[in-house]
N, C-alpha and C positions, 0 to 999 in steps of 0.2 A: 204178044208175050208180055206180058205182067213182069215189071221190076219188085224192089225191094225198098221199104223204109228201113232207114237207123233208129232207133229210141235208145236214150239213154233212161236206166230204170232206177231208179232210188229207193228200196223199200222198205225206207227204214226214217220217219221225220216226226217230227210233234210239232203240235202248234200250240196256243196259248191256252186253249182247251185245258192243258197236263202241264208239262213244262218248257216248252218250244217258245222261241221269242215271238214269230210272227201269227198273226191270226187266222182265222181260215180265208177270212176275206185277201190279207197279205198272200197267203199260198194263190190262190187266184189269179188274182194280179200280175207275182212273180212267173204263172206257167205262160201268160200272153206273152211275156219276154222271151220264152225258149218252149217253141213249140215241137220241137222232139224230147223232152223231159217230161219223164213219165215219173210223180210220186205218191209213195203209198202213204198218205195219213196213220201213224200204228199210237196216238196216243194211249197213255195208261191205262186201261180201265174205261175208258170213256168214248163216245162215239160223235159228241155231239159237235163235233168239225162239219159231220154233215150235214148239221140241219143247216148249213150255210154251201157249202161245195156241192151238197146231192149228188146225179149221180154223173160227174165232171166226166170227158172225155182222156181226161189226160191222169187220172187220178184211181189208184185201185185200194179200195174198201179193204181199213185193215183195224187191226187193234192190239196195243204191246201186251201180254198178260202174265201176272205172276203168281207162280204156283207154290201153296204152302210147302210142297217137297224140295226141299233147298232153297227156297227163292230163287225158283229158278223161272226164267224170266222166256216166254216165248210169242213170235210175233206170228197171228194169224191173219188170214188173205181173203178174202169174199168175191166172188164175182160180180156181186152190187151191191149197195148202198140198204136194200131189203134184205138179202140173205145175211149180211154183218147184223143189222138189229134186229132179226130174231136169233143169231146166233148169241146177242149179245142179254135179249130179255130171258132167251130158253135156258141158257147154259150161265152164263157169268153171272147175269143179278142173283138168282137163287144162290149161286156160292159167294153170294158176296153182301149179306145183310149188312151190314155195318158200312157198306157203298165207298169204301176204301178206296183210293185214287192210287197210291203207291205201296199198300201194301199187299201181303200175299192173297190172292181166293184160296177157300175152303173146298180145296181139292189136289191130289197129285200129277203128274205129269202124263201117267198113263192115260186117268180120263180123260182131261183135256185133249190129248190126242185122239182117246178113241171117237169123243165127238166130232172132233176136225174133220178126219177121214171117212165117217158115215154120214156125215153133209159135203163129201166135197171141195173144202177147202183146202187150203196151201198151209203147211205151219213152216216154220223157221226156226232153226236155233239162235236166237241173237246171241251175240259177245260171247261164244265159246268159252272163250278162257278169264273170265272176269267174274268176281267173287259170283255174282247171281248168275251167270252161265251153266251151261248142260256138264260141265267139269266139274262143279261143287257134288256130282254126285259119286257113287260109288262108280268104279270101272265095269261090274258085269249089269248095274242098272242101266250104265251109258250104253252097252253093249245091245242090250234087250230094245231098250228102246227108238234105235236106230234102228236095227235090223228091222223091227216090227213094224214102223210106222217110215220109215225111210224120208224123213224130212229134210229140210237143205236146212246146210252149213252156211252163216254167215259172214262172210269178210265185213269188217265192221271199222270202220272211218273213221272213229274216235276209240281205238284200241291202241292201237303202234303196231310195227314190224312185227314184235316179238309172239303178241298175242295172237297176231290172224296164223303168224306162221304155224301155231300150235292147233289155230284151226283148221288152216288146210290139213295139216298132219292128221287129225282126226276125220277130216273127210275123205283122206285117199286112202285109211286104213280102213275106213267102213265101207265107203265103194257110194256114197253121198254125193249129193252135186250142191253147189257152189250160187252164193249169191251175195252181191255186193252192197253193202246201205250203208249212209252216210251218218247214222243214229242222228238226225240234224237238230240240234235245238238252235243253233241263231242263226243269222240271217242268209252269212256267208255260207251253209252248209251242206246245202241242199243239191248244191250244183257241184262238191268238191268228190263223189265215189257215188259212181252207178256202175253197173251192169250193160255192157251197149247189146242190141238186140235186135237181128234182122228180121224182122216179118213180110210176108207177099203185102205189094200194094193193096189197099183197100182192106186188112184184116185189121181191124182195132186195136187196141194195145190193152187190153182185160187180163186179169189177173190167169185166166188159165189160156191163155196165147201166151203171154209172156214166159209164163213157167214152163210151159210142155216144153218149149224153146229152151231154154234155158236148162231143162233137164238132157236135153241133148248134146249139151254141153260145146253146143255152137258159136259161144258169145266170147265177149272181152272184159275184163274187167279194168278199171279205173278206180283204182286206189289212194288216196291219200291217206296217209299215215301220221297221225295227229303230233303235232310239238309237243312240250309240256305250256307254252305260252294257251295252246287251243284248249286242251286238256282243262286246264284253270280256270279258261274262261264257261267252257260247258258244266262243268263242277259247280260254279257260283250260282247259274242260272239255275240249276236243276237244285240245289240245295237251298236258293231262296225259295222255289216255289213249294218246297216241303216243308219248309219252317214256315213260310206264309200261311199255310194250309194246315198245318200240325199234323199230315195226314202221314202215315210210313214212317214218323220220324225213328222210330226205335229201330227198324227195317233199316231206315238208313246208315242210324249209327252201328248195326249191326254190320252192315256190309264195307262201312268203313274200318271194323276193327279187326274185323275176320280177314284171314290171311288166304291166297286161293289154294288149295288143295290141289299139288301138282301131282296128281294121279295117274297112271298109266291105262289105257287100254285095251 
């Protein structure tokens, strides 16, 4: 009889690729230290963590994307390393002439979904309740699009108490299940909110093991919930690497001015 592994799952980190302190080479390195941490690479717009990670055993093919409809910002899941860059040359480049790192593609939310789910993949709502979250939209958009596409709800590691709570809230009124990411840009972050996740011996830890799991809402979650010291220091990071880059900056200051829209639905 066949026991169980634990994996802790992270699905939610950047690397130096987008705005993440460590490199992909670092992400490497850091998984021989904790061989049940499972992380999902979701840089901005970009893929090319892989041409260094390929297709790692411990690592699930992903990418953060932001949709001109609200800036709203969602994280998509691949089962390898190939189905990510064709999802990324088919669907993103074309919406994305101007090859943008942090600002919106030229597209809505619906689309973007409806490609996810006719290839397959996993999406996620990152930061529910944060100016670029799935809240920036109207109540019967948020509605529609939940129901129709049935995505997981993020608990997200760099929000605090107040915002995941408003995310659960929106996932036990939709009937959503739940997933835990650490949004990690430095060093310390990657290991502070996962997801823990039993799988039968010998089944790998791929992006759709993980989730089928996890949709059955068998798991644990491990939260940390960010200071304002943590908060400052991810801010800095993430706002140098957009004034480095001049790429998003209006997006940025837009999302820094705009107030969240505490909507009901």
């Amino acid at each position: 009889m066949y026991g169980t592994v634990k994996y802790r799952f992270n699905n939610h980190c950047h690397t130096s690729v987008s705005d993440g302190e460590l490199s992909p080479k670092n992400i490497a390195d850091l998984l021989k230290g904790h061989p049940s941490l499972v992380l999902s690479v979701t840089d901005h717009l970009r893929i090319g963590a892989y041409d260094t990670l390929g297709d790692h055993p411990q690592i699930v093919p992903g990418i953060e994307v932001k949709v001109s409809e609200g800036n709203v910002d969602f994280l998509i899941h691949t089962e390898t390393p190939g189905e990510l860059e064709n999802f990324y040359r088919e669907v993103i480049e074309p919406a994305n002439p101007s090859k943008t790192m942090f600002g919106p593609i030229d597209m809505d939310a619906e689309h973007l979904l409806s490609e996810v789910e006719e290839r397959g993949h996993t999406a996620v709502l990152a930061h529910y309740w944060a100016p670029e979250g799935l809240s920036a939209l109207p109540p019967d958009r948020q509605r529609f699009l939940a129901k129709r596409f049935r995505p997981f709800v993020e608990y997200n590691g760099r929000m605090g108490r107040a915002r995941n709570a408003e995310a659960r809230r929106f996932a036990r009124k939709l009937h959503l299940p739940m997933v835990a990411g650490a949004d990690s840009h430095l060093h310390d972050q990657h290991t502070d909110t996962f997801t823990s996740v039993r799988l039968p011996e010998g089944t790998p830890p791929t992006m759709r093991n993980l989730f089928e799991e996890i949709r059955k809402r068998k798991v644990q979650f491990r939260l940390r919930n960010a200071g304002w010291v943590d908060t400052m220091r991810t801010v800095w990071k993430a706002t140098k690497s957009v004034v480095q880059r001049f790429d998003g900056f209006n997006g940025l200051l837009h999302a820094i001015k705009t107030k969240n829209q505490r909507l009901d639905y």
